[in-house]
VONU-326904 format. One record per atom (N, C-alpha, C): x, y, z; residue in three letters. Coordinates in nm, 2 decimals. Each point is the difference from the previous one (the first is absolute). Layout:
BEGIN
u_v_w_residuo
X_Y_Z_ALA .
...
This chain:
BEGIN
u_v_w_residuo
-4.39_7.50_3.37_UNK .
-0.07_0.06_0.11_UNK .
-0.14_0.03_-0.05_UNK .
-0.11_-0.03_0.15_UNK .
-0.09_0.00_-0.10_UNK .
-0.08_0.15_0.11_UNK .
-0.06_0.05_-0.06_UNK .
-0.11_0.09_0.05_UNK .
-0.15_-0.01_0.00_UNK .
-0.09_0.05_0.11_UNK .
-0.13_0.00_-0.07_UNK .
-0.06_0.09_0.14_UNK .
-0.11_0.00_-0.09_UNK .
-0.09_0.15_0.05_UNK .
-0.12_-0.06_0.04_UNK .
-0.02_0.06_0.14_UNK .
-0.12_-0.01_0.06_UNK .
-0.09_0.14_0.03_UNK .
-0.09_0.01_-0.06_UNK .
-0.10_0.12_0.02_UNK .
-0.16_-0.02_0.07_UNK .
-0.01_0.08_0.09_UNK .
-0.07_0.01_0.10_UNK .
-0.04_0.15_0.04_UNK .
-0.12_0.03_0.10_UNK .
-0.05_0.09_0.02_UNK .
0.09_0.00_0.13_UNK .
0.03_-0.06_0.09_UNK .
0.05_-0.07_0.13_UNK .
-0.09_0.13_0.08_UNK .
-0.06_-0.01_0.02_UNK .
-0.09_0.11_0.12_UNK .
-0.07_-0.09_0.07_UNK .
0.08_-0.03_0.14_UNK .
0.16_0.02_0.01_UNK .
0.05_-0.11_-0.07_UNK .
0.13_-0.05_0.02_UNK .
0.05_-0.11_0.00_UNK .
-0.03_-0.12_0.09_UNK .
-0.05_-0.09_-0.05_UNK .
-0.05_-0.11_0.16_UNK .
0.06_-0.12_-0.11_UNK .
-0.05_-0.09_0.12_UNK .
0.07_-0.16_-0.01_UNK .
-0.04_-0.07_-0.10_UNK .
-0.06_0.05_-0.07_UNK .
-0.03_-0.05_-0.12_UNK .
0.09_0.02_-0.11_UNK .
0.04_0.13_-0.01_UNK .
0.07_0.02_-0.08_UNK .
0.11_-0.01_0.01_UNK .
0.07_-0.02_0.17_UNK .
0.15_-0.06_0.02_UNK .
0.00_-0.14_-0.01_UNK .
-0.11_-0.07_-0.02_UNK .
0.02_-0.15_-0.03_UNK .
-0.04_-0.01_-0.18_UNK .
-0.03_0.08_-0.07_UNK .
0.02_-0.01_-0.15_UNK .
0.19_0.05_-0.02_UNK .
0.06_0.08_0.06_UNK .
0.16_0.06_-0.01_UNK .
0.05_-0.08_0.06_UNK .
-0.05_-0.13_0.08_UNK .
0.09_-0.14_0.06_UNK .
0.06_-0.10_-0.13_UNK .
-0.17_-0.05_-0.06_UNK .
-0.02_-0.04_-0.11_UNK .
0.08_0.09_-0.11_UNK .
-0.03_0.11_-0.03_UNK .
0.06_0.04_-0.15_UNK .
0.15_-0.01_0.02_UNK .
0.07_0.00_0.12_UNK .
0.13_0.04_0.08_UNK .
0.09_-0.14_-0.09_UNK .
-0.11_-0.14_0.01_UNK .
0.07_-0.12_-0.01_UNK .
0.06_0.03_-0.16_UNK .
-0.06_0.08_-0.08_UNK .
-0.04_-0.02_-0.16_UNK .
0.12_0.08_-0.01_UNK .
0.01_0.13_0.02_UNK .
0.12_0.13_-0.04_UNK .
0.09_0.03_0.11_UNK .
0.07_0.06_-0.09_UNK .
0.14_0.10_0.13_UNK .
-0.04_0.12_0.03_UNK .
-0.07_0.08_-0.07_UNK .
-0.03_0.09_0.05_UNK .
-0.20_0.04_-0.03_UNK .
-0.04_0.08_0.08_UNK .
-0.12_0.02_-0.05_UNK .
-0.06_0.17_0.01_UNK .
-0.04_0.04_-0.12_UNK .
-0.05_0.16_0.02_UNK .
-0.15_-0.05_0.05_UNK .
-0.05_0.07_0.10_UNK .
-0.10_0.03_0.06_UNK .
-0.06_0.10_-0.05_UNK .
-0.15_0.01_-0.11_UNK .
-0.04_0.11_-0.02_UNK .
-0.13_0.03_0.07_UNK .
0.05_0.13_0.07_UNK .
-0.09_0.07_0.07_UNK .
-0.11_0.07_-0.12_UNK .
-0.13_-0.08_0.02_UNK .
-0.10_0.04_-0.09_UNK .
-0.09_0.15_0.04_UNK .
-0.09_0.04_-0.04_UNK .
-0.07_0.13_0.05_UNK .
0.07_0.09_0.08_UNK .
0.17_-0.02_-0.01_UNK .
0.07_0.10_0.03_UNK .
0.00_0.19_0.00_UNK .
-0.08_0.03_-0.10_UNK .
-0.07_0.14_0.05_UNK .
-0.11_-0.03_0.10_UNK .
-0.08_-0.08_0.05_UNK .
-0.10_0.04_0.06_UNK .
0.03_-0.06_0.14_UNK .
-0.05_0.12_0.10_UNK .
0.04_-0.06_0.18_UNK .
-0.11_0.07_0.03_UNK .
-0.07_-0.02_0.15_UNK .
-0.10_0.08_0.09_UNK .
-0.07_0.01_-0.05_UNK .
-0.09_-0.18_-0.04_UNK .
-0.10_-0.01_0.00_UNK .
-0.03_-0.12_0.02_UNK .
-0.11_-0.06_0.02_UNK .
-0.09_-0.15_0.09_UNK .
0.11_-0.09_-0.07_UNK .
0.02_0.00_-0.17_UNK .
0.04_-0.07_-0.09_UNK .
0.11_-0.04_0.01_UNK .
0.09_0.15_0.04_UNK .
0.14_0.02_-0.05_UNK .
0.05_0.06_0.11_UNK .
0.00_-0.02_0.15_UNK .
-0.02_0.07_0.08_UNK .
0.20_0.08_0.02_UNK .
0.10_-0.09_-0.07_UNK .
0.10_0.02_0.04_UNK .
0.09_0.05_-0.11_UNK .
0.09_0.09_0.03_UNK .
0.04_0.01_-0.16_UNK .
0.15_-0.04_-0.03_UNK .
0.03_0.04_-0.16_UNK .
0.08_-0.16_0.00_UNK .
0.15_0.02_0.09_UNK .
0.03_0.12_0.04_UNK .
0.13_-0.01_0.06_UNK .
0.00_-0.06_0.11_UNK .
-0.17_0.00_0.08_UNK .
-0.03_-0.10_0.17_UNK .
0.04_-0.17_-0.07_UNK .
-0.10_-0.03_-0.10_UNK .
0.07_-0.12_-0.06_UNK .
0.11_-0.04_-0.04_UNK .
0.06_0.09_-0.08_UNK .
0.16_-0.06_0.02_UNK .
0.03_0.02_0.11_UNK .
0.05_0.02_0.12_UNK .
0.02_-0.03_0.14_UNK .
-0.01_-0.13_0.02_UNK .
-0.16_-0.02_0.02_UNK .
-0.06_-0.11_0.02_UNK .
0.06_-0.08_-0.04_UNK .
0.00_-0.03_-0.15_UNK .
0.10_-0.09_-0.08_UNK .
0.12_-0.04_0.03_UNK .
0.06_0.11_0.01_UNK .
0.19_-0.02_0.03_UNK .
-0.02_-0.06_0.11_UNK .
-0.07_0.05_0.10_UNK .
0.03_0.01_0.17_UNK .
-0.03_-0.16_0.01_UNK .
-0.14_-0.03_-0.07_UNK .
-0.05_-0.14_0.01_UNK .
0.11_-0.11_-0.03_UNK .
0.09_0.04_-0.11_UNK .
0.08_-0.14_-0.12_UNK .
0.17_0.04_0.05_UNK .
0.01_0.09_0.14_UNK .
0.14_0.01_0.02_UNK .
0.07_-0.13_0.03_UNK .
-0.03_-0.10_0.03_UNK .
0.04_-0.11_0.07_UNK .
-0.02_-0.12_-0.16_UNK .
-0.02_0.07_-0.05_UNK .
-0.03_-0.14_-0.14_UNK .
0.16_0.01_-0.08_UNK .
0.02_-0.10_-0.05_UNK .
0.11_-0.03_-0.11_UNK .
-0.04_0.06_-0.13_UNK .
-0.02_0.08_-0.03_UNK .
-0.07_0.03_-0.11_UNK .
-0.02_0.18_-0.03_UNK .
0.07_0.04_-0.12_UNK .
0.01_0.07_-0.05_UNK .
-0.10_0.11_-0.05_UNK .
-0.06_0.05_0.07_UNK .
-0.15_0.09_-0.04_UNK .
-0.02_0.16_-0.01_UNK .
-0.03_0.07_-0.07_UNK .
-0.05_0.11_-0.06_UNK .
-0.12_0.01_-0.06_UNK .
-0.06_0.11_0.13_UNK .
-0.12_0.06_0.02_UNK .
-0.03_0.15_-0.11_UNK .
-0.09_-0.06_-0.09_UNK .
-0.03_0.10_-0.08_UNK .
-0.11_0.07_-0.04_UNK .
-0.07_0.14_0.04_UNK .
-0.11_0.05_-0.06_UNK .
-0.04_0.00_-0.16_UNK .
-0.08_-0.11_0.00_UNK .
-0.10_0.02_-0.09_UNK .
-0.12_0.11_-0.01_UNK .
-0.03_0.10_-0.05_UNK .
-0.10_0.06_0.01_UNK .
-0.12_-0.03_-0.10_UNK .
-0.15_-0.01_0.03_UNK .
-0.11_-0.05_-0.13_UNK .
0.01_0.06_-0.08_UNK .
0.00_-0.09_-0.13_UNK .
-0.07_0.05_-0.11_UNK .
-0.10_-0.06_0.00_UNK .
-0.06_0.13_-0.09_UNK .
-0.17_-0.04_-0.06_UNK .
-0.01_-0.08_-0.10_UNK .
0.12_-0.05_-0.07_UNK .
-0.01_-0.06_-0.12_UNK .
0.08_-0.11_-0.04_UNK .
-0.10_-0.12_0.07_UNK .
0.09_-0.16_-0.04_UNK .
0.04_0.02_-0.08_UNK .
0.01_0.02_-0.16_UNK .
0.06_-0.02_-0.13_UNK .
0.16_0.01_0.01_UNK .
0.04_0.11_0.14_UNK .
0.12_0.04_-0.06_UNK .
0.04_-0.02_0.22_UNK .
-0.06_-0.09_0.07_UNK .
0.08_0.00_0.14_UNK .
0.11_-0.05_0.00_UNK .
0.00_-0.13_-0.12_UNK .
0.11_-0.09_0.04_UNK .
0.14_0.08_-0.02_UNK .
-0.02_0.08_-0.13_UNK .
0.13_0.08_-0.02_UNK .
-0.01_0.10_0.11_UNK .
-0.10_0.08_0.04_UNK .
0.04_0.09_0.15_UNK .
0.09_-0.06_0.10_UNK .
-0.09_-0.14_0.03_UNK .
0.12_-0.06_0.11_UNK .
0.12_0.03_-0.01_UNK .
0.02_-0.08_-0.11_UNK .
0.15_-0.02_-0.08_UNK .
0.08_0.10_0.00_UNK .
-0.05_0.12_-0.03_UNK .
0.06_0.16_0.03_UNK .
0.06_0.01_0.11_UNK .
-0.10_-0.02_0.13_UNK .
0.04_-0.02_0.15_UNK .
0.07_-0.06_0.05_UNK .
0.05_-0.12_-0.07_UNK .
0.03_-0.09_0.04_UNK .
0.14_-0.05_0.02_UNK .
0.08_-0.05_0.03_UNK .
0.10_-0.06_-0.04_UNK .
-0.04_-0.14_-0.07_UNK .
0.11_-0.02_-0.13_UNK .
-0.04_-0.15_-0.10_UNK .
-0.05_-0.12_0.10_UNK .
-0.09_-0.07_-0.02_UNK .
-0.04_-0.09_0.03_UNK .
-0.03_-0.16_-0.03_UNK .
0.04_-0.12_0.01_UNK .
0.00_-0.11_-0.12_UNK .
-0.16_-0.04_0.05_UNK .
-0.07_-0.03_0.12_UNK .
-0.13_-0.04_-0.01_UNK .
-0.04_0.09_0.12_UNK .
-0.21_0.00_-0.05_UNK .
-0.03_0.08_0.11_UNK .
-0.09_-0.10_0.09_UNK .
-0.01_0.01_0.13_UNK .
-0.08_-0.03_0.02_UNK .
-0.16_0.06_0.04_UNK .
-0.11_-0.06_0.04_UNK .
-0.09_0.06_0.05_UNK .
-0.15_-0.14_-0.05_UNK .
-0.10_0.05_0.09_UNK .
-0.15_-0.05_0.03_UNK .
-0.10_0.06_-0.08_UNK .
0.04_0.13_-0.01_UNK .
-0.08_0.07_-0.10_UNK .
-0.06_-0.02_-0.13_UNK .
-0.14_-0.04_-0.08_UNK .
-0.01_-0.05_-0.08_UNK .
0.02_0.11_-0.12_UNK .
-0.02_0.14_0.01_UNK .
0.05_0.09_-0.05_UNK .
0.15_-0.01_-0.01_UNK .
0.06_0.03_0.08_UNK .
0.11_0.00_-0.01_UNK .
0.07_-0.12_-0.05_UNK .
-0.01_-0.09_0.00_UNK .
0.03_-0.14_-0.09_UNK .
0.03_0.01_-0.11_UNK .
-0.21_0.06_-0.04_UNK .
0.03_0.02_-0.13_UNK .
0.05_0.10_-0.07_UNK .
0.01_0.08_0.06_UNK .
0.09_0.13_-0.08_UNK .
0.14_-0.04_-0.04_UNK .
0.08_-0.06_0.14_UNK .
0.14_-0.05_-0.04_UNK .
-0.03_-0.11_-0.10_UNK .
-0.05_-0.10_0.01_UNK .
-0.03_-0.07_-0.13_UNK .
0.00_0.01_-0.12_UNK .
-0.09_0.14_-0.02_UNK .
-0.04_0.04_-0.13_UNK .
0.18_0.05_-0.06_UNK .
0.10_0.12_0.15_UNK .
0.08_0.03_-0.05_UNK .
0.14_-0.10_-0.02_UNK .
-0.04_-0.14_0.00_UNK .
0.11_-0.06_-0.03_UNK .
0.10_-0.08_0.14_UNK .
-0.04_0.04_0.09_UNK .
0.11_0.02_0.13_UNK .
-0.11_-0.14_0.09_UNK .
0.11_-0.12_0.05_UNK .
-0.05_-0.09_0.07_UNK .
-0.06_0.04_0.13_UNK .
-0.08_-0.05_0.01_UNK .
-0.08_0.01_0.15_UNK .
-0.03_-0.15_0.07_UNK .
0.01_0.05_0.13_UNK .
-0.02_-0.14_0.08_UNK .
-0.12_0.08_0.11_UNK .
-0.06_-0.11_0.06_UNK .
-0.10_0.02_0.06_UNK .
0.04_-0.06_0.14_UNK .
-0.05_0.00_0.12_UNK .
0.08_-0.08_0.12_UNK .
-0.19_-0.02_0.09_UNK .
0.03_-0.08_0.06_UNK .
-0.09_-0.02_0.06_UNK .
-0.01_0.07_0.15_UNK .
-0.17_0.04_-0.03_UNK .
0.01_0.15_0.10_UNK .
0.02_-0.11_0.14_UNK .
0.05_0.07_0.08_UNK .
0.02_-0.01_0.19_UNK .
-0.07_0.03_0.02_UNK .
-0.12_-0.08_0.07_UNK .
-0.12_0.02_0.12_UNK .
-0.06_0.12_-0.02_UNK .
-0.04_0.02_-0.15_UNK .
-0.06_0.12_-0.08_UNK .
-0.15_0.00_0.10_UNK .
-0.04_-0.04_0.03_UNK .
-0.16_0.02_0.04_UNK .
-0.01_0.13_0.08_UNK .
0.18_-0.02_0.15_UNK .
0.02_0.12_0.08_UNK .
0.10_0.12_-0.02_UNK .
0.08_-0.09_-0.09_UNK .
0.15_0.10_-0.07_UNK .
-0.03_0.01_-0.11_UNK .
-0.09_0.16_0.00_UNK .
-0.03_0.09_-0.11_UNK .
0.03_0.13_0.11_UNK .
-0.01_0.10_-0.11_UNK .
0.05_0.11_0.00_UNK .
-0.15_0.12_0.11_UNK .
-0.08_-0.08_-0.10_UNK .
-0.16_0.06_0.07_UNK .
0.00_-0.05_0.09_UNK .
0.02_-0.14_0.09_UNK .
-0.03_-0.07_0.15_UNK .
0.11_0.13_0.09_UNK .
0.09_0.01_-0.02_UNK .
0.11_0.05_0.05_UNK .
-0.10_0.14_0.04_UNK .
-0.01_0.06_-0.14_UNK .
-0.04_0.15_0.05_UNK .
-0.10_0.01_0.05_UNK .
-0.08_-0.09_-0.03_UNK .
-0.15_0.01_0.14_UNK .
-0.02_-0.07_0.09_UNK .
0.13_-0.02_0.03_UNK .
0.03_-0.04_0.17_UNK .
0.12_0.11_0.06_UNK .
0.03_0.07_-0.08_UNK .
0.03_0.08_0.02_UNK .
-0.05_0.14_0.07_UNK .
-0.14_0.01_-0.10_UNK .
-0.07_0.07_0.00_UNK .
-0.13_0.02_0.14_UNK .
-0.03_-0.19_-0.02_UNK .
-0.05_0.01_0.13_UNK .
0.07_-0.03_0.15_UNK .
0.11_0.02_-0.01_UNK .
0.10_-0.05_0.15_UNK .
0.02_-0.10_0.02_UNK .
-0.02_-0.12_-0.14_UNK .
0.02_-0.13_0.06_UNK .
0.17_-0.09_-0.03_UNK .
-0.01_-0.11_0.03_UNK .
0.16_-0.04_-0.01_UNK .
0.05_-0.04_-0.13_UNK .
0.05_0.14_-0.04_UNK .
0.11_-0.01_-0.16_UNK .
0.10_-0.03_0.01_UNK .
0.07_-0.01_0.13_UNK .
0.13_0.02_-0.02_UNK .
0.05_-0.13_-0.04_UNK .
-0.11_-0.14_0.05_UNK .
0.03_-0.10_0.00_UNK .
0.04_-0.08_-0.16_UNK .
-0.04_0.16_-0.09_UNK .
-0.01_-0.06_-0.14_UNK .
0.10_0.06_-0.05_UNK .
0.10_0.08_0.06_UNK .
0.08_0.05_-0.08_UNK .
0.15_-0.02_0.10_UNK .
0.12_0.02_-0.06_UNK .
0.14_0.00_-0.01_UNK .
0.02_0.08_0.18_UNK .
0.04_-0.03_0.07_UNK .
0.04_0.07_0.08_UNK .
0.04_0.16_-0.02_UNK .
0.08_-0.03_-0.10_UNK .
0.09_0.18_-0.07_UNK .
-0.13_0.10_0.00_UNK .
-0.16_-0.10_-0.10_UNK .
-0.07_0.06_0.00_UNK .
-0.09_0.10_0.07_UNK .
0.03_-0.08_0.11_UNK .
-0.07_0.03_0.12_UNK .
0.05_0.16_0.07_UNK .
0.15_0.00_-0.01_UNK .
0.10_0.09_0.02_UNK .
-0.05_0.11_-0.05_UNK .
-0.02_-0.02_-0.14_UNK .
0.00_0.14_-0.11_UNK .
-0.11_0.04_-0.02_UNK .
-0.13_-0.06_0.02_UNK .
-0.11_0.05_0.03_UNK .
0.00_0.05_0.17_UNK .
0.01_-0.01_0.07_UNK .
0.03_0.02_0.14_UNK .
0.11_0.18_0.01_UNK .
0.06_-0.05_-0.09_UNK .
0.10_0.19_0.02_UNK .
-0.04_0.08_-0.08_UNK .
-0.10_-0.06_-0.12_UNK .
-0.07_0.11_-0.09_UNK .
-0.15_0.01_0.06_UNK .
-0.02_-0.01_0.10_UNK .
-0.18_0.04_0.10_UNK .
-0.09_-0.08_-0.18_UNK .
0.02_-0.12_-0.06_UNK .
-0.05_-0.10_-0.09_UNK .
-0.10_-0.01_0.05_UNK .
-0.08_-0.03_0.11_UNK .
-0.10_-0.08_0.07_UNK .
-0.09_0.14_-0.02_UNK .
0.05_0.17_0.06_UNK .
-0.07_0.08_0.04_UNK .
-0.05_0.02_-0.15_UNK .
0.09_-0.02_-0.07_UNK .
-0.07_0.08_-0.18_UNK .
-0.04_-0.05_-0.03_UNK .
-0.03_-0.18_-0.03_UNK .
-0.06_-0.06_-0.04_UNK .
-0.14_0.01_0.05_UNK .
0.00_0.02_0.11_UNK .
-0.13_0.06_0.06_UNK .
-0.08_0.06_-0.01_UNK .
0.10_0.16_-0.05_UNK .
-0.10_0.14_-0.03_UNK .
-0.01_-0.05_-0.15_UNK .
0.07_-0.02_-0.09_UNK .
-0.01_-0.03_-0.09_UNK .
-0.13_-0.08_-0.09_UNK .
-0.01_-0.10_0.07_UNK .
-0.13_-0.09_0.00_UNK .
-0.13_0.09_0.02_UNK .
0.02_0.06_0.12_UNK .
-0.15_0.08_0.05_UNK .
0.01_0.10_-0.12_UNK .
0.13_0.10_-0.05_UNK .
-0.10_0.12_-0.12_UNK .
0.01_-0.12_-0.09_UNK .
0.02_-0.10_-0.05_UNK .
0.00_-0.03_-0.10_UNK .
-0.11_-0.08_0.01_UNK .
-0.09_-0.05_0.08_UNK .
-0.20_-0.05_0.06_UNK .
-0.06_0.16_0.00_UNK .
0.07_0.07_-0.04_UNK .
-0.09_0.11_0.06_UNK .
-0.01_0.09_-0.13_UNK .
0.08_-0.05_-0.12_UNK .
-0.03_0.10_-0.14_UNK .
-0.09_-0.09_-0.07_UNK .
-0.05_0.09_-0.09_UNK .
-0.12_-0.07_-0.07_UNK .
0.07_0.01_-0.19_UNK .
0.05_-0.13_-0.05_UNK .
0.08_-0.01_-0.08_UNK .
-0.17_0.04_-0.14_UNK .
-0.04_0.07_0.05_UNK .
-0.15_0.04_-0.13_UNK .
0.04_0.06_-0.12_UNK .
């Protein structure tokens, strides 16, 4: 049996990232999902927090053959020692995936295979297109999972990301 780990900010989850869990899906039986910046929600960046994402996640991958657990990662400040954080979090894992060139290298450095997958129509399915079409009322939904649509929709997602954006244009980070 094989395992492997996919880590992501998913704010929110969109189609990008359910067409990298199609692809990693072919490789393992099961896949932990790590929910990255897991302390941080309610803000432009990080507008949702990770328990709206795991929702998102489950809700999105109910209909897939595939074995998945959604896990908060929270940041550390200090590459030297993330890979073993993960790993704390995590359930065992035989390879991880991810795009990240940080993240690459760090699992690299710790020994643990990585694969890379080729991004899905990255130009529109990013995390930032999503939230500032969000932001300005324009059509996101087209970019994410139906479920998503759901769980942003019963958590008022549209209205926070909103106020959120405005104090967060409106502090002066001096």
């Amino acid at each position: 049996m094989t395992r492997g780990f996919y880590i992501g900010r998913f704010q929110p989850f969109h189609n990008g990232h359910l067409s990298m869990v199609e692809q990693i899906a072919d490789d393992v039986d099961e896949l932990v999902l790590g929910i990255g910046s897991a302390d941080d929600s309610h803000t432009t960046r990080n507008p949702f927090t990770a328990g709206e994402r795991i929702m998102m996640i489950t809700k999105s991958l109910v209909g897939y053959d595939l074995v998945t657990y959604a896990v908060p990662i929270e940041d550390l400040e200090r590459n030297s020692v993330w890979v073993s954080h993960v790993q704390s979090m995590s359930p065992d894992f035989d390879i991880a995936y991810s795009n990240n060139p940080l993240v690459i290298q760090l699992f690299r450095e710790a020994g643990i295979e990585i694969r890379q997958s080729p991004m899905f129509n990255r130009e529109v399915l990013e995390g930032s297109e999503v939230r500032e079409r969000m932001i300005s009322g324009g059509d996101w939904e087209s970019l994410v999972p139906e479920a998503v649509v759901d769980v942003v929709e019963e958590m008022n997602g549209i209205e926070r990301i909103q106020m959120v954006s405005e104090s967060d244009s409106n502090t002066n980070d001096s």
